[in-house]
N, CA, C and O atoms as a GROMACS GRO file, in nm:
protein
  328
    1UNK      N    1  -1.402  -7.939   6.664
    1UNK     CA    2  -1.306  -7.899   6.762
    1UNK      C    3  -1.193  -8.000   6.761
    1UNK      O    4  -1.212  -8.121   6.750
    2UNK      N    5  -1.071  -7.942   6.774
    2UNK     CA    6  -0.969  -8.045   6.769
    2UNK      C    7  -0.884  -7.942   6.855
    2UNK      O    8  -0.926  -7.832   6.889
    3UNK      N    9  -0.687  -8.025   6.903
    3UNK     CA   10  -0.653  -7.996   6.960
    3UNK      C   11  -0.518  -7.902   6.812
    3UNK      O   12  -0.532  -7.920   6.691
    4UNK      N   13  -0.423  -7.825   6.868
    4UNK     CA   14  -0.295  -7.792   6.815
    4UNK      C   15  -0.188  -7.869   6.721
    4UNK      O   16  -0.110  -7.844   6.630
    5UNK      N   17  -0.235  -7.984   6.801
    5UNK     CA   18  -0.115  -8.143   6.786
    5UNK      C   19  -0.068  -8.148   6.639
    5UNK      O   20  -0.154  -8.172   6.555
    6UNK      N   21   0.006  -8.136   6.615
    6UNK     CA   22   0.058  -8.235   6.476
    6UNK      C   23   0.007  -8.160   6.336
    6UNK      O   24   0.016  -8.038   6.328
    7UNK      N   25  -0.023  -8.204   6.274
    7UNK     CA   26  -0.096  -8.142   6.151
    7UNK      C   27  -0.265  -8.072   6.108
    7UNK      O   28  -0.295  -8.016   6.003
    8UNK      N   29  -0.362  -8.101   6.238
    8UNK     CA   30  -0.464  -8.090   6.284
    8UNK      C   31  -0.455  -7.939   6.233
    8UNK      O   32  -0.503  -7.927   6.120
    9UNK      N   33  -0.409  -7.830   6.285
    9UNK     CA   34  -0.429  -7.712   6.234
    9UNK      C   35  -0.354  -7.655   6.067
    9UNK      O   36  -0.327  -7.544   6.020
   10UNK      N   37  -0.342  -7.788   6.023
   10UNK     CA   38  -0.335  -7.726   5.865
   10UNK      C   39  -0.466  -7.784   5.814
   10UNK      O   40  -0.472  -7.778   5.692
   11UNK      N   41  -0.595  -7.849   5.882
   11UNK     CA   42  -0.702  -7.879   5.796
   11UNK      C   43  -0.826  -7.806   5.894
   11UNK      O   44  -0.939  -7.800   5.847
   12UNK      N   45  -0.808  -7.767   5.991
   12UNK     CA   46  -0.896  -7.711   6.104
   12UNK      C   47  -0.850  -7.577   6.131
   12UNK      O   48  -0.761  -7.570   6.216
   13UNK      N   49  -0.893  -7.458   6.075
   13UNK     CA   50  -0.893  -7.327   6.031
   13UNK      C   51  -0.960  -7.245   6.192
   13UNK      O   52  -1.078  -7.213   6.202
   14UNK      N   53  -0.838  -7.217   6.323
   14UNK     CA   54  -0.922  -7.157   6.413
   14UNK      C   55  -1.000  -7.016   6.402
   14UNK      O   56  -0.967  -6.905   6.362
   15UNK      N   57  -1.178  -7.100   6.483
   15UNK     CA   58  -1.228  -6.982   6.448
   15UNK      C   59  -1.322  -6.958   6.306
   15UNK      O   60  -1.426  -6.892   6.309
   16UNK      N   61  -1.279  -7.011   6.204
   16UNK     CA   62  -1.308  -7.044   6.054
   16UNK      C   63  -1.374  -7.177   6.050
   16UNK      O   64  -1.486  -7.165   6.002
   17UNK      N   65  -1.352  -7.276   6.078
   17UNK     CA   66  -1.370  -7.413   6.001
   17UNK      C   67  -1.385  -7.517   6.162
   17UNK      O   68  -1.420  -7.635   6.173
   18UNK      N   69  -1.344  -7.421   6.266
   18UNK     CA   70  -1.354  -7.491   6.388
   18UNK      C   71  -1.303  -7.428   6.501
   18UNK      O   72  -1.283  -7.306   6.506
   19UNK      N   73  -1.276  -7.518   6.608
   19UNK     CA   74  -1.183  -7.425   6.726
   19UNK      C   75  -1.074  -7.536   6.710
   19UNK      O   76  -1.089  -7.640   6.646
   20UNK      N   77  -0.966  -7.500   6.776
   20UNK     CA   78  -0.843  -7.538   6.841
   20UNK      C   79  -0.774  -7.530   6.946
   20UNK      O   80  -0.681  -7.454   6.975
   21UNK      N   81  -0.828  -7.618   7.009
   21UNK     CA   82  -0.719  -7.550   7.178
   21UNK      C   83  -0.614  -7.699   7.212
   21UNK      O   84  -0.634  -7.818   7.190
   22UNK      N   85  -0.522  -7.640   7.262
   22UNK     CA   86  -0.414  -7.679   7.310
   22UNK      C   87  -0.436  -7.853   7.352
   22UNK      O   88  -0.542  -7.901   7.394
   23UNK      N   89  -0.339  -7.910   7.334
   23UNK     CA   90  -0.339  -8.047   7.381
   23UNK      C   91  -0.329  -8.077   7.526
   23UNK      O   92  -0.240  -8.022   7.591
   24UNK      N   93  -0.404  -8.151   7.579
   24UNK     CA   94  -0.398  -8.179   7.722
   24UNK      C   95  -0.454  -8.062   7.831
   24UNK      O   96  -0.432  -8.060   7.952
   25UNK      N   97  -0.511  -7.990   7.773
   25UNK     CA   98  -0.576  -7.821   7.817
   25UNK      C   99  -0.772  -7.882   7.853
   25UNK      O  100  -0.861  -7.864   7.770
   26UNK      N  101  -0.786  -7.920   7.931
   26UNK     CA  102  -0.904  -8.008   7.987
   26UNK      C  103  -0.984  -7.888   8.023
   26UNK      O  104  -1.105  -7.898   8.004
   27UNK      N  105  -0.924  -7.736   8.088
   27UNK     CA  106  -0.996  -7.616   8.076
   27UNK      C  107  -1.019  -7.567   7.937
   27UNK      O  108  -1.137  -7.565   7.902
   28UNK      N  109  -0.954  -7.538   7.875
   28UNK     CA  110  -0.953  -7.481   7.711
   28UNK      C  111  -1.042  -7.570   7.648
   28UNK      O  112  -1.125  -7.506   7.585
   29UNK      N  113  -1.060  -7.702   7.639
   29UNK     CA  114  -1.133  -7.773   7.621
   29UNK      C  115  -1.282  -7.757   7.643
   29UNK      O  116  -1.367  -7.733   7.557
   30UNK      N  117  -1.299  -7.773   7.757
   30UNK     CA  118  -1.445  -7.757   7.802
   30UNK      C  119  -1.464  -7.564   7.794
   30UNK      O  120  -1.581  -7.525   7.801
   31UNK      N  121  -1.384  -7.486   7.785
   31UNK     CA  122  -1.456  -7.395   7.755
   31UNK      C  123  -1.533  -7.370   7.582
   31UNK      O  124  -1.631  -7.326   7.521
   32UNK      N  125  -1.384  -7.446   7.566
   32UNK     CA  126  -1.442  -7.436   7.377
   32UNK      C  127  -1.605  -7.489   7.341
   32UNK      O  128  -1.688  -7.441   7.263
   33UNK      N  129  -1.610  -7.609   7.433
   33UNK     CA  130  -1.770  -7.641   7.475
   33UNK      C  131  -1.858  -7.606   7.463
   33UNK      O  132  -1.953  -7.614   7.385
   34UNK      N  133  -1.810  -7.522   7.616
   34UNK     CA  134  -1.938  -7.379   7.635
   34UNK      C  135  -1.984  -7.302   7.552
   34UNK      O  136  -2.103  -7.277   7.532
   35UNK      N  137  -1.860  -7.247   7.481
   35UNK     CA  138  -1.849  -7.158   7.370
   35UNK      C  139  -1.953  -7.233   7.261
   35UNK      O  140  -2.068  -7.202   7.232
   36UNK      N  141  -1.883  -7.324   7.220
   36UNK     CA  142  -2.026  -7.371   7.076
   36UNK      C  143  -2.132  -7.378   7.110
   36UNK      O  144  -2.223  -7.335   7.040
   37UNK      N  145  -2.154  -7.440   7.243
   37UNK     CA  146  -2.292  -7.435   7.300
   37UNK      C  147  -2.355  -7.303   7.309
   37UNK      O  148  -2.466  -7.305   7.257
   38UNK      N  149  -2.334  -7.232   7.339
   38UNK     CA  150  -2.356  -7.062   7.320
   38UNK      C  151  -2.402  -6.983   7.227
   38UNK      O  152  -2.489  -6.896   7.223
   39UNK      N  153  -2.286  -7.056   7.113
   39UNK     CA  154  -2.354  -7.003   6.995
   39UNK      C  155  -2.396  -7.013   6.856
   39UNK      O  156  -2.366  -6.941   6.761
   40UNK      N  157  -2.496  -7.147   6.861
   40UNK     CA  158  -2.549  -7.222   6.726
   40UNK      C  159  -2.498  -7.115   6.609
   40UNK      O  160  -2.411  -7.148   6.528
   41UNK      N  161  -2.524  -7.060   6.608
   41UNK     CA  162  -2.494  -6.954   6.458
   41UNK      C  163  -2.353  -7.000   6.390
   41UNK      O  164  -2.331  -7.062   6.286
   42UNK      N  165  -2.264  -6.945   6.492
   42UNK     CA  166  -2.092  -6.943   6.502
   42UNK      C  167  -2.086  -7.096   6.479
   42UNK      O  168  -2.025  -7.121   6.376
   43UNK      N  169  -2.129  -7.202   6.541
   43UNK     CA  170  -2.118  -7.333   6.498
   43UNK      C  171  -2.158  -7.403   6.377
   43UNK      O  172  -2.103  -7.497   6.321
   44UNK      N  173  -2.289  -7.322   6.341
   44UNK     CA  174  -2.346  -7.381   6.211
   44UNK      C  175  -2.269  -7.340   6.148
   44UNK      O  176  -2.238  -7.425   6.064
   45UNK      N  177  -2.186  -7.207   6.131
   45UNK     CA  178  -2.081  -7.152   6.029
   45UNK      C  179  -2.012  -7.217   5.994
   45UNK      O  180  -2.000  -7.268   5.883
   46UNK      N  181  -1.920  -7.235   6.141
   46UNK     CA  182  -1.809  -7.344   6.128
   46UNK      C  183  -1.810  -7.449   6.030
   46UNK      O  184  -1.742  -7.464   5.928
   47UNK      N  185  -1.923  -7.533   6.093
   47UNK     CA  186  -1.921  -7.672   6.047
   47UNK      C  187  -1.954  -7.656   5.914
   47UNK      O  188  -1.928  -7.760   5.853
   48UNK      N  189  -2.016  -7.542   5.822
   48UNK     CA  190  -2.033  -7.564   5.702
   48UNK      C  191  -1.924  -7.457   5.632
   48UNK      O  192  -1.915  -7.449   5.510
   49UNK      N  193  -1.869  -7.402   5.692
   49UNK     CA  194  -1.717  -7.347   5.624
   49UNK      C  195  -1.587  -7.499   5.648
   49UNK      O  196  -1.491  -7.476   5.574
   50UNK      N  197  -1.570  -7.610   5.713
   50UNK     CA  198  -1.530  -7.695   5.709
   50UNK      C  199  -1.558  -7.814   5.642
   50UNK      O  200  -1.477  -7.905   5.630
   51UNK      N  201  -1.690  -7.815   5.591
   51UNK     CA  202  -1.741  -7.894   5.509
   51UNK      C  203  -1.690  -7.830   5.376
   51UNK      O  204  -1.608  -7.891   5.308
   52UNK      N  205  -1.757  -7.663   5.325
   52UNK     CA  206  -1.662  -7.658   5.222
   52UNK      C  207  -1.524  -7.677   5.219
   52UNK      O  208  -1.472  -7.721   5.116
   53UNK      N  209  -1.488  -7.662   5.273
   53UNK     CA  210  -1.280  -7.671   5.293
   53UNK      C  211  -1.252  -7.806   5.259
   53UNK      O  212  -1.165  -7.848   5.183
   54UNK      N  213  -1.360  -7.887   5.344
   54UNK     CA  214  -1.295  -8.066   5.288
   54UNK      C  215  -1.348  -8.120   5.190
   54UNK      O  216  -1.342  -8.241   5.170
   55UNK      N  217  -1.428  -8.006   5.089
   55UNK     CA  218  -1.493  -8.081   4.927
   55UNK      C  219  -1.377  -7.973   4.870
   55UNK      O  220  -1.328  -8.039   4.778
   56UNK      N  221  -1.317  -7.866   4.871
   56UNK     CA  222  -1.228  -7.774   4.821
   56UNK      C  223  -1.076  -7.906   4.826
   56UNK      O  224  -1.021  -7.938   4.721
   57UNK      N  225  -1.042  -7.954   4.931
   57UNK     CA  226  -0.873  -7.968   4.966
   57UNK      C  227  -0.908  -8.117   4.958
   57UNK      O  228  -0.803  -8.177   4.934
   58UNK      N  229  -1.018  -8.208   4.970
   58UNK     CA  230  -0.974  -8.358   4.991
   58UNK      C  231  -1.101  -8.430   4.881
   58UNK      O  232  -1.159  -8.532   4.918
   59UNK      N  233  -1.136  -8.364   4.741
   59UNK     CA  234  -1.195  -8.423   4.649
   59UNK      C  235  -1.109  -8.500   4.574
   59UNK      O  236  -1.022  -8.460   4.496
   60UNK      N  237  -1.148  -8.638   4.610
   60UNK     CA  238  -1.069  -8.732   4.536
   60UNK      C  239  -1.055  -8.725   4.391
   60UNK      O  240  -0.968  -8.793   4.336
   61UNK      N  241  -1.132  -8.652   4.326
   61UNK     CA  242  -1.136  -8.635   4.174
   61UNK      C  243  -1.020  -8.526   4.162
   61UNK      O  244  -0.919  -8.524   4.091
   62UNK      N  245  -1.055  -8.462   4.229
   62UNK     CA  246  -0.925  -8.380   4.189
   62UNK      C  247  -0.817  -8.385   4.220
   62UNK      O  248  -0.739  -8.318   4.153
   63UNK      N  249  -0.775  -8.445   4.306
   63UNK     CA  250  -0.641  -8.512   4.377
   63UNK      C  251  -0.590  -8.614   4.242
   63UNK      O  252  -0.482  -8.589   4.190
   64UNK      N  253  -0.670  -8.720   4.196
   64UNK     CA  254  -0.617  -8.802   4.098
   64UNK      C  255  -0.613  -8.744   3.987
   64UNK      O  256  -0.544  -8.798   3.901
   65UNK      N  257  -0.699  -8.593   3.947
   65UNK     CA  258  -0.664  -8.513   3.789
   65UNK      C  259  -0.514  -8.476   3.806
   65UNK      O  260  -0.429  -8.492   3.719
   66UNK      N  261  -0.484  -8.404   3.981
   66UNK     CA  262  -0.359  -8.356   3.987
   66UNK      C  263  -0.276  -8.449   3.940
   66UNK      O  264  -0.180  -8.430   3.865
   67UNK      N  265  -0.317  -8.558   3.990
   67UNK     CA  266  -0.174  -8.630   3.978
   67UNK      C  267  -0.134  -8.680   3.829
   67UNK      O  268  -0.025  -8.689   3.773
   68UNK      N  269  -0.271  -8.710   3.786
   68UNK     CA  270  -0.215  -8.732   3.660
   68UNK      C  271  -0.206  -8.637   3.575
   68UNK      O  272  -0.173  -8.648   3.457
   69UNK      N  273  -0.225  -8.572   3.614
   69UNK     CA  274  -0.121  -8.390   3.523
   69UNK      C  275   0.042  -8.421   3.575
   69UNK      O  276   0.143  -8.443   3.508
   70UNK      N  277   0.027  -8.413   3.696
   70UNK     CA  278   0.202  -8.452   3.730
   70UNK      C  279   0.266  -8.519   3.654
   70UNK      O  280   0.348  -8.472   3.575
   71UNK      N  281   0.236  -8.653   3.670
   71UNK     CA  282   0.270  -8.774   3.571
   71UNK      C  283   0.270  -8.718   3.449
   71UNK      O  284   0.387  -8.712   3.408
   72UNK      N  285   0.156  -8.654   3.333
   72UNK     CA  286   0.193  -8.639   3.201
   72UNK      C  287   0.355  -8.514   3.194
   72UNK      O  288   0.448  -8.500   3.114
   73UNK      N  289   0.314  -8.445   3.327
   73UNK     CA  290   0.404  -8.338   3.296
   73UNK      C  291   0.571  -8.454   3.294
   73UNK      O  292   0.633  -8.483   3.192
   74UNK      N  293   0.594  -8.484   3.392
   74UNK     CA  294   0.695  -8.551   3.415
   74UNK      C  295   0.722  -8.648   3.293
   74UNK      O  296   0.830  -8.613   3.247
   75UNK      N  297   0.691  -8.713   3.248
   75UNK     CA  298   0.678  -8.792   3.125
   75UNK      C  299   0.690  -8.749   3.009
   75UNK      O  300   0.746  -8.824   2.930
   76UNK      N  301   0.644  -8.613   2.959
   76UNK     CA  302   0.664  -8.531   2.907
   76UNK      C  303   0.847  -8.413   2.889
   76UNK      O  304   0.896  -8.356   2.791
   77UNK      N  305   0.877  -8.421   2.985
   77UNK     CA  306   1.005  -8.397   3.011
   77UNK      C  307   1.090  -8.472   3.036
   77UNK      O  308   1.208  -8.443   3.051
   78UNK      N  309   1.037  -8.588   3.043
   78UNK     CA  310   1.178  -8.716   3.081
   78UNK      C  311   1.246  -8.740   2.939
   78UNK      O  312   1.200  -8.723   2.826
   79UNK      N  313   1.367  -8.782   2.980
   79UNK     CA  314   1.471  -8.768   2.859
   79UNK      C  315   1.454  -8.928   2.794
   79UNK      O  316   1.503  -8.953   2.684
   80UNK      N  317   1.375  -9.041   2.877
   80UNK     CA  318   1.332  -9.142   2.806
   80UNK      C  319   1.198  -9.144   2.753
   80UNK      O  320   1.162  -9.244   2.690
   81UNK      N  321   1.129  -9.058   2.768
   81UNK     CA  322   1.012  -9.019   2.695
   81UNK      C  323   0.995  -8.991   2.584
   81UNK      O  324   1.089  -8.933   2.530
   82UNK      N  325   0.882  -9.016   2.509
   82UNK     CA  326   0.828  -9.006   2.338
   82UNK      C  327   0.907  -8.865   2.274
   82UNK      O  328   0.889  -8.832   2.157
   0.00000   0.00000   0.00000
């Protein structure tokens, strides 16, 4: 569970991967609560559709293959390059 704020809902999928309610929302909050409490199923989902999402979007192996594809690409097209 997290709030709206900032970048939070480009890694927290409402509904999918978690809930999201509003910042400073102390009702929305504690209902979201209730709500997981309610319903283990819908939560176990969650938390393991967010677990895949953060081995999919934040595997460090693949973050550093990207980059160094970038780099060859770029290097590869630079006009001081081989």
């Amino acid at each position: 569970m997290a709030t709206t704020a900032g970048g939070i809902p480009e890694v927290v999928e409402h509904e999918a991967t978690g809930l999201l309610v509003p910042p400073g929302d102390p009702v929305a909050l504690a209902d979201a609560i209730q709500w997981l409490l309610e319903h283990p199923a819908e939560r176990k989902h969650m938390g393991e559709a967010g677990r895949q999402l953060a081995r999919e979007r934040f595997d460090m192996r693949k973050w550093a293959a990207r980059l160094a594809e970038i780099y060859r690409e770029l290097a590869s097209s630079s006009p001081c390059g081989p």
